[in-house]
C-alpha positions as CSV (number, residue, x, y, z in Angstrom):
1,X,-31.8,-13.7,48.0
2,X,-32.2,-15.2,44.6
3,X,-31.1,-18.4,43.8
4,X,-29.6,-20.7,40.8
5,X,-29.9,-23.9,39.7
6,X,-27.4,-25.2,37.6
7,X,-27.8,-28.2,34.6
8,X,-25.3,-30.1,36.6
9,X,-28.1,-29.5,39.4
10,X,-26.1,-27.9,41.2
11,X,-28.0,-25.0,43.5
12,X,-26.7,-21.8,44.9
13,X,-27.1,-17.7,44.8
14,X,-26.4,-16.1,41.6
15,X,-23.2,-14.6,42.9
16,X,-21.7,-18.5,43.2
17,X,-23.3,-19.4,40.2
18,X,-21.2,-16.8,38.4
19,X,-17.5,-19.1,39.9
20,X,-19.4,-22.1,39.5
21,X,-19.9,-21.6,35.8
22,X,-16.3,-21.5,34.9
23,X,-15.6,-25.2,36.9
24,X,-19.1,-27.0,35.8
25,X,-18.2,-29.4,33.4
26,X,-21.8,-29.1,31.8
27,X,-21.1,-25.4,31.0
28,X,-20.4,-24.6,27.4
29,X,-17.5,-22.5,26.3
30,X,-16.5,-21.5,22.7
31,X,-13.5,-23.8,21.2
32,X,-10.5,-21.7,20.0
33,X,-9.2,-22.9,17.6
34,X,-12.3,-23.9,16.1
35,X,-14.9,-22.2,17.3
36,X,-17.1,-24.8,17.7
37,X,-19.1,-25.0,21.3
38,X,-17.9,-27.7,23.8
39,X,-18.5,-28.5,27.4
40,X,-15.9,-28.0,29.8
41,X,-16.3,-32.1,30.2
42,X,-15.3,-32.9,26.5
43,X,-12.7,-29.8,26.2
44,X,-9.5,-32.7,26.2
45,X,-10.9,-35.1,24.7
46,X,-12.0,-32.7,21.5
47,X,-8.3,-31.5,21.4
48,X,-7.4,-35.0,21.1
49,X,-5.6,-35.3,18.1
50,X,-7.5,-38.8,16.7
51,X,-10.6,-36.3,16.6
52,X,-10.4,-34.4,13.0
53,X,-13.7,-32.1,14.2
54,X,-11.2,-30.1,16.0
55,X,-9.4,-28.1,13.1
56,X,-8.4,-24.5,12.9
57,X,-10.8,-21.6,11.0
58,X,-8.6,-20.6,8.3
59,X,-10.2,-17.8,5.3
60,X,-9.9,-19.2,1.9
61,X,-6.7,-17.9,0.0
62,X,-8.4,-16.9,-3.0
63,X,-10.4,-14.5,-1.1
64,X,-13.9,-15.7,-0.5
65,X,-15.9,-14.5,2.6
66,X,-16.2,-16.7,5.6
67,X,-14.2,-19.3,7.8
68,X,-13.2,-22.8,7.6
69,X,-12.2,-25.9,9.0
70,X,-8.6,-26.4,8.1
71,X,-9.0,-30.3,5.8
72,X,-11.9,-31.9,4.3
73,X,-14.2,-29.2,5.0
74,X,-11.4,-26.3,3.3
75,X,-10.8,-28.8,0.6
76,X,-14.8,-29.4,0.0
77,X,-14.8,-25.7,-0.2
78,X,-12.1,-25.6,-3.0
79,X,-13.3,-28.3,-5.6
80,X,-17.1,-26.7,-5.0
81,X,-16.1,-23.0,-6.1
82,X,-13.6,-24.1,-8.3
83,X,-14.3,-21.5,-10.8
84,X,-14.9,-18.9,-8.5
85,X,-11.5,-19.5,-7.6
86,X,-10.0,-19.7,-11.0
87,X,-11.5,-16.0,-11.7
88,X,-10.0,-14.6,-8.7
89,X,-6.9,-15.9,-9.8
90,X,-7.2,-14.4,-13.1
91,X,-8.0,-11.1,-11.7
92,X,-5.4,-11.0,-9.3
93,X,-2.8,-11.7,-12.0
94,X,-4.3,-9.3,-14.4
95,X,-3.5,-6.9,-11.6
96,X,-0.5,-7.7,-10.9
97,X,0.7,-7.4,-14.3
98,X,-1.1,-4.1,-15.0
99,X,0.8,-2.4,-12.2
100,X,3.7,-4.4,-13.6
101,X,3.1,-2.7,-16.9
102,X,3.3,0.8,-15.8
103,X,6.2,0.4,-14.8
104,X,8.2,1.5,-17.7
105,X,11.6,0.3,-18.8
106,X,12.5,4.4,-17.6
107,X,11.1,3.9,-14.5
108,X,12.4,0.5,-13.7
109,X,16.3,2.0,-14.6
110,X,16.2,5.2,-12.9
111,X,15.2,3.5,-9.7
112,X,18.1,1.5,-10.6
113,X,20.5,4.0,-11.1
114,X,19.1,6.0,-8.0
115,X,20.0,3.1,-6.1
116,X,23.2,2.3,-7.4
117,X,24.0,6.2,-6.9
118,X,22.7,5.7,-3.5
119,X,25.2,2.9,-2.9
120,X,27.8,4.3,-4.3
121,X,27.8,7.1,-1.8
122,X,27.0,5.0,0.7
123,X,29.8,2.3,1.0
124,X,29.2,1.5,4.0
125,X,26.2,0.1,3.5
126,X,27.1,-3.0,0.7
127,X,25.2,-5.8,2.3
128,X,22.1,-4.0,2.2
129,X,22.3,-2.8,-1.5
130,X,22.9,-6.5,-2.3
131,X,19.7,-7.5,-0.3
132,X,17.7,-5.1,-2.0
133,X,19.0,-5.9,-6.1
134,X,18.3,-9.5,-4.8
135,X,14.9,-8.7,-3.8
136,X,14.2,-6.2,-7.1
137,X,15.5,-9.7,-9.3
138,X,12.8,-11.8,-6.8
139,X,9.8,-9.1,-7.6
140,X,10.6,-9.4,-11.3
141,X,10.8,-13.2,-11.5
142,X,7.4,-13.3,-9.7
143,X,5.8,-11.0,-11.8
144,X,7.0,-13.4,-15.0
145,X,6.0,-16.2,-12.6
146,X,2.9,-14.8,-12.1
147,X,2.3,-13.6,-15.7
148,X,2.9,-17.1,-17.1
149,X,0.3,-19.0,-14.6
150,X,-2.4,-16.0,-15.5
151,X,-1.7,-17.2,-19.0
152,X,-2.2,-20.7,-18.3
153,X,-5.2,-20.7,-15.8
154,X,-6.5,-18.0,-18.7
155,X,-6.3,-21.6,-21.3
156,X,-7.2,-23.8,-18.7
157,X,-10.3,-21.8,-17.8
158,X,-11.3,-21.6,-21.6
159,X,-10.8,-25.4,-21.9
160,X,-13.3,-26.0,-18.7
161,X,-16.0,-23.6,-20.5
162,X,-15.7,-25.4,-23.7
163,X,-15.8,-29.3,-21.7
164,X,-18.9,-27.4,-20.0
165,X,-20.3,-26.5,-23.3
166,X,-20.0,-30.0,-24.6
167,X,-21.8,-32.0,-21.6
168,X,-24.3,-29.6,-22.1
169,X,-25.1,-30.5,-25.7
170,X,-24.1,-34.5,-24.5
171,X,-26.9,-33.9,-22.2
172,X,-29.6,-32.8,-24.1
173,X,-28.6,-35.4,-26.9
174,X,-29.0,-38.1,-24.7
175,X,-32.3,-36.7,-23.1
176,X,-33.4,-36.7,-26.4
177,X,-32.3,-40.5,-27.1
178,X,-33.9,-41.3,-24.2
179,X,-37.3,-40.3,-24.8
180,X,-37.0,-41.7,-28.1
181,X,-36.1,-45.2,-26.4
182,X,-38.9,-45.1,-24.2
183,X,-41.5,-44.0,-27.5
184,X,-40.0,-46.7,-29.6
185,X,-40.2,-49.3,-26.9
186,X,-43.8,-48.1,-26.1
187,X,-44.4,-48.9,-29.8
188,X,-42.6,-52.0,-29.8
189,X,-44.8,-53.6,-26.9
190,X,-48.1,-52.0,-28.1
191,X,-47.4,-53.9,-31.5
192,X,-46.3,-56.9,-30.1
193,X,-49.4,-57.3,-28.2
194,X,-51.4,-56.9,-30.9
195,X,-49.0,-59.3,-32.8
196,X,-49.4,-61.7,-29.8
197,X,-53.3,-61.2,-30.2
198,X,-53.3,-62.1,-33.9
199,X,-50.9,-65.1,-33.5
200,X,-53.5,-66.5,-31.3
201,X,-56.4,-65.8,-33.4
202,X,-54.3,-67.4,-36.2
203,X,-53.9,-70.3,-33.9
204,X,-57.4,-71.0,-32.9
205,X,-58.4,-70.9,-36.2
206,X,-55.1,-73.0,-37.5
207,X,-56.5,-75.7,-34.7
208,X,-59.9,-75.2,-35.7
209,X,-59.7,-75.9,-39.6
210,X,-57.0,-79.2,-38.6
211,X,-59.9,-80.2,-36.6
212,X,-62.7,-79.5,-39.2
213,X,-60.3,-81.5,-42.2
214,X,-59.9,-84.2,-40.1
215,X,-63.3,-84.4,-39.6
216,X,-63.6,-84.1,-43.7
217,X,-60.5,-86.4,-44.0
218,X,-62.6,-89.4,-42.2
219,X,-65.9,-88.2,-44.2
220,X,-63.9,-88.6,-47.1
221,X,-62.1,-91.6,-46.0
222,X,-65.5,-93.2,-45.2
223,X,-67.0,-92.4,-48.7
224,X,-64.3,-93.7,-50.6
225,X,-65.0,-96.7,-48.9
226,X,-68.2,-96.9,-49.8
227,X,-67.6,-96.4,-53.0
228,X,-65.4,-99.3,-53.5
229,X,-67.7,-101.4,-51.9
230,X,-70.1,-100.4,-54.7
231,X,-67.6,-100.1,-57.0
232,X,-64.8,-103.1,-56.5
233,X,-66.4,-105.3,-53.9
234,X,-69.4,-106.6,-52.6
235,X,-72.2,-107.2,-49.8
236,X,-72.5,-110.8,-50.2
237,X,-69.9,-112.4,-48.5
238,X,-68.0,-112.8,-52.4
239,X,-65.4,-111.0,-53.6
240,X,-63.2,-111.5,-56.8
241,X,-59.7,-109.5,-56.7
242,X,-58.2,-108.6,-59.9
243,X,-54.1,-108.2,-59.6
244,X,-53.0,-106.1,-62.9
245,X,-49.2,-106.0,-63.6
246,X,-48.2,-108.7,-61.4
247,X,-44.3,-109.2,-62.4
248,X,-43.3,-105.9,-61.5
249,X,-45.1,-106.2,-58.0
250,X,-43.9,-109.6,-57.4
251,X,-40.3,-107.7,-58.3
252,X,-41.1,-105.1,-56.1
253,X,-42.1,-107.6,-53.1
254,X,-39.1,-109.4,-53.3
255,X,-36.5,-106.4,-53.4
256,X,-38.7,-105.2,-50.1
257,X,-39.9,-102.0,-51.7
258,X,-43.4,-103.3,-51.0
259,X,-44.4,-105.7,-48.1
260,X,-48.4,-106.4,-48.7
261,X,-51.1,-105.3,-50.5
262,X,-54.9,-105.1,-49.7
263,X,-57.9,-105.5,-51.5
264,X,-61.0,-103.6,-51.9
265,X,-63.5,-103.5,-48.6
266,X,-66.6,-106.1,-48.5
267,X,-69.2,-106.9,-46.7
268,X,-71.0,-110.3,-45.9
269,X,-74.7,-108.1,-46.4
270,X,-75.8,-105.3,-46.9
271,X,-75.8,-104.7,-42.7
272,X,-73.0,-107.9,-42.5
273,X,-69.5,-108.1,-41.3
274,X,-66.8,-105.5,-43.2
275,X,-63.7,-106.7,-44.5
276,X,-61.1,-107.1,-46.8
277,X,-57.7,-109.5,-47.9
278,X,-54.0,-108.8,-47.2
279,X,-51.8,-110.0,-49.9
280,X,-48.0,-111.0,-48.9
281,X,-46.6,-111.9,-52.3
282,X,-43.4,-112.8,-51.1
283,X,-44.7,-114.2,-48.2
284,X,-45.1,-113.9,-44.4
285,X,-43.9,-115.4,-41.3
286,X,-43.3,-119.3,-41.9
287,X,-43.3,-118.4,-45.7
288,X,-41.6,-115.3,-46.5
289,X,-39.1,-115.9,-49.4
290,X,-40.8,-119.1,-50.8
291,X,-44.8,-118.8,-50.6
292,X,-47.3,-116.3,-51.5
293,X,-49.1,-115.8,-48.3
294,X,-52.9,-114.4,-48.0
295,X,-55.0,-113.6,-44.8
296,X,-58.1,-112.3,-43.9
297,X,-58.7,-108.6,-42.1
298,X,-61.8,-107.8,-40.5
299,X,-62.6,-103.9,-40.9
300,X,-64.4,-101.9,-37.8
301,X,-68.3,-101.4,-39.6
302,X,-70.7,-99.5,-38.6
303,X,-73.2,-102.2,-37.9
304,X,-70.6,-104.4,-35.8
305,X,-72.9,-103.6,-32.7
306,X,-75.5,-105.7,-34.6
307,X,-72.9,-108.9,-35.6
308,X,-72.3,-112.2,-33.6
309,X,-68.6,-112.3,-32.2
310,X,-65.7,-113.4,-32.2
311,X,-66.5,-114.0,-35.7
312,X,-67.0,-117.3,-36.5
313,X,-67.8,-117.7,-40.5
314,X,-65.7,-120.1,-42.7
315,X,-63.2,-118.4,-45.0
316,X,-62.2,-120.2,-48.4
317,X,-59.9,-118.2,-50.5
318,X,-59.2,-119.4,-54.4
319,X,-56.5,-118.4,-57.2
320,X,-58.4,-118.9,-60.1
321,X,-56.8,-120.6,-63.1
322,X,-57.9,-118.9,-66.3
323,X,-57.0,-121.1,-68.9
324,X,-58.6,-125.2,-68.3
325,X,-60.7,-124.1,-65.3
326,X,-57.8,-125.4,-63.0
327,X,-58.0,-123.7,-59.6
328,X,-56.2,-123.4,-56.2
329,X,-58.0,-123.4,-53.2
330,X,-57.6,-123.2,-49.2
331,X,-59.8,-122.3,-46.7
332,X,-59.7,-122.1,-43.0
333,X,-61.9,-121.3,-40.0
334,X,-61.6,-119.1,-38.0
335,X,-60.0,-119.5,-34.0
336,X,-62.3,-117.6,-31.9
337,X,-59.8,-117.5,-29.1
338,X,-58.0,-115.2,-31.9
339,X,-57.9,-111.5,-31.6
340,X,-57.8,-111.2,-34.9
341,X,-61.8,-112.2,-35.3
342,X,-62.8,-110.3,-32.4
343,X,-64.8,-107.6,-32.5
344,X,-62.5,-104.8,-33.7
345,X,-61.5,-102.1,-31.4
346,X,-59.7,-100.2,-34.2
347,X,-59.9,-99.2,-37.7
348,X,-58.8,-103.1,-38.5
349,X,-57.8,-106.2,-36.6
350,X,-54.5,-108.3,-37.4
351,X,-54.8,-110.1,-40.6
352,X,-55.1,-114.1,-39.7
353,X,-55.0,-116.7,-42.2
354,X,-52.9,-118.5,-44.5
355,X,-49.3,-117.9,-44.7
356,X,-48.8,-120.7,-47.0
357,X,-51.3,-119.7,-49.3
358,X,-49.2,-121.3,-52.5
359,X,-45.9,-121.7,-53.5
360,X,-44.2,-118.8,-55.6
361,X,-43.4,-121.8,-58.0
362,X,-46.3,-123.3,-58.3
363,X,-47.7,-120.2,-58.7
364,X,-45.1,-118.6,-62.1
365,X,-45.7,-122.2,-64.2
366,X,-47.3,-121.6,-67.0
367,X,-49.5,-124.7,-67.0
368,X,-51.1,-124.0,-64.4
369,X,-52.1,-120.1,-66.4
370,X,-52.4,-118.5,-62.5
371,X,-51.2,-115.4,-64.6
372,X,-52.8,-114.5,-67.8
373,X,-51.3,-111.2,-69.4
374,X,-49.3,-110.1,-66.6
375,X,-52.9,-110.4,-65.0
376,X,-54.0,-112.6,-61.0
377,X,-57.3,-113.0,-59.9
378,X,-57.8,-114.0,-56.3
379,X,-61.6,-115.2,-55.2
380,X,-62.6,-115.0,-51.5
381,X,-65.9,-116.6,-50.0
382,X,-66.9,-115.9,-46.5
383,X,-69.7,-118.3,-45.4
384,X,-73.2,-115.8,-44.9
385,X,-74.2,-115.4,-41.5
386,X,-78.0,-115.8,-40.5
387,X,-79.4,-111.9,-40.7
388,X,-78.1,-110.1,-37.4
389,X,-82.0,-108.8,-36.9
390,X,-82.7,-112.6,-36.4
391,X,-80.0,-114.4,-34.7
């Protein structure tokens, strides 16, 4: 005897298996409504109504082939074939109102007449002649029905082709535009890598030329120097400063558009100590507003490494009288706790020395012929150091 073994594992001859099939609840049966498989387990709770899987197969009323699921999936099926829809519509009215169409206005009033003979001999039968002119008056205000939405899908369905016609050409526009947006940018960042390339070229070389004119700047700078040492001052610890057109710079000091003045570089020797005079002419510090003031600077040289500091050399500066030989004179020596006579650090130290050099009216009498034709000449002696190869 043969025997079965059900999924339920359930065990038995085939003849039970045959009744046990239609109570297991792992056995599958066809749904339907629709037509979906479903175990004899999960029969009720798939006809529960919260569960939309369980719809009825319905055809599609315009015609197309196949079943479906009454809701989303029906409607899914409507708004995909939309078109295909449309033209059966079309078709079906163009039918309609070709059949409509042969029937002629003869036709259409013999009928009538037939049936209105027909009633007429058959009184006995009014109710039904009524039903059937009500139905003829339905049948024609369908077919007018029917005409008018054939005439308006008909426009409808020309207005969709021409839409469709439109996003075509909208599409191919704009896949167009596209590629030209991505060329152009291609070209924009291709340039502006290059243009990034030359700015820094442009830049180095910007940074190297500052660097090389500074570099001139302090050659010239240097040479200049040196050629007012030759030309204006001296290397022998002497120098004689000529002031031309001194009223307008004294007017020019005392309405502030000038503060000081300097005079040309000098040197003590040849290898000596560099420096020069600051010139206050309305004064400084204790005498601003009522002395002329004069210091001393001491300028960074390129044989400093060879001098003796602090510095430590008396100072004596003069205004020279030029008419009678009649001369002013201070002099001063220098503090060597003072950073001004240390060894300079920078280009110059901070000018130190007499800040009551000579009173401003002392200095305009004209007895004392300070100023000769708008003309000052101011005299400054440094003490000589021993040579710096022998100190």
């Amino acid at each position: 005897m043969l025997h079965a073994v059900c999924q339920c594992l359930w065990t038995g001859t085939i003849k039970e298996f045959t009744k046990h099939e239609k109570s297991c609840p792992e056995a599958s049966a066809l749904c339907p409504q629709c037509l979906a498989p479903i175990k004899n387990c999960e029969k009720q709770q798939h006809k529960d109504s919260k569960y939309d899987s369980c719809q009825p197969m319905v055809k599609c009323k315009y015609g197309c082939n196949g079943l479906f699921r009454r809701g989303s999936e029906l409607e899914e099926h409507s708004c995909r074939h939309l078109s295909i829809h449309l033209d059966s519509v079309y078709e079906t009215v163009n039918r309609l109102y070709s059949k409509h169409k042969a029937l002629t206005e003869g036709q259409i009033a013999l009928h009538a007449e037939a049936i209105t003979e027909a009633a007429m001999k058959n009184t006995k039968m009014p109710e039904e002649w009524e039903i059937i002119l009500e139905k003829v008056n339905q049948l024609e205000s369908k077919i007018a029905e029917v005409q008018t939405q054939a005439l308006k899908a008909e426009a409808e369905n020309v207005e969709i082709m021409g839409i469709d016609k439109k996003v075509v050409i909208l599409r191919d526009v704009v896949t167009v535009l596209h590629k030209e947006i991505f060329n152009s940018t291609n070209r924009l960042n291709t340039q502006m890598v290059k243009d990034r390339e030359t700015v820094t070229s442009l830049q180095q070389k910007i940074t190297h030329l500052e660097r090389s004119q500074l570099r001139s700047d302090l050659v010239i700078r240097d040479l200049e120097d040196r050629i007012k040492i030759v030309e204006f001052g001296s290397m022998d610890g002497t120098l004689i400063w000529k002031i031309t057109d001194f009223g307008t710079k004294m007017r020019q000091a005392k309405d502030g558009e000038i503060t000081s003045m300097y005079s040309p570089n000098f040197m003590t020797s040849k290898y000596g100590y560099k420096m020069c005079v600051r010139l206050y002419l309305n004064g400084d510090s204790m005498g601003k507003g009522t002395h002329v003031s004069l210091f001393l600077v001491l300028l960074r040289g390129d044989y400093d490494a060879l001098q003796r500091w602090p510095f430590r050399q008396k100072v004596t500066l003069t205004l020279i009288g030029q008419v009678g030989g009649q001369h002013h004179q201070d002099a001063f020596q220098p503090d060597m706790a003072s950073s001004s006579f240390a060894r300079p650090l920078t280009a110059m130290n901070v000018a130190s020395g007499c800040p009551l050099f000579i009173t401003q009216s002392a200095l305009e009498q004209h007895g004392h012929s300070y100023v000769v034709n708008n003309t000052l000449f101011i005299k400054i002696e440094v003490a000589t150091p021993p040579s710096p190869l022998y100190r």
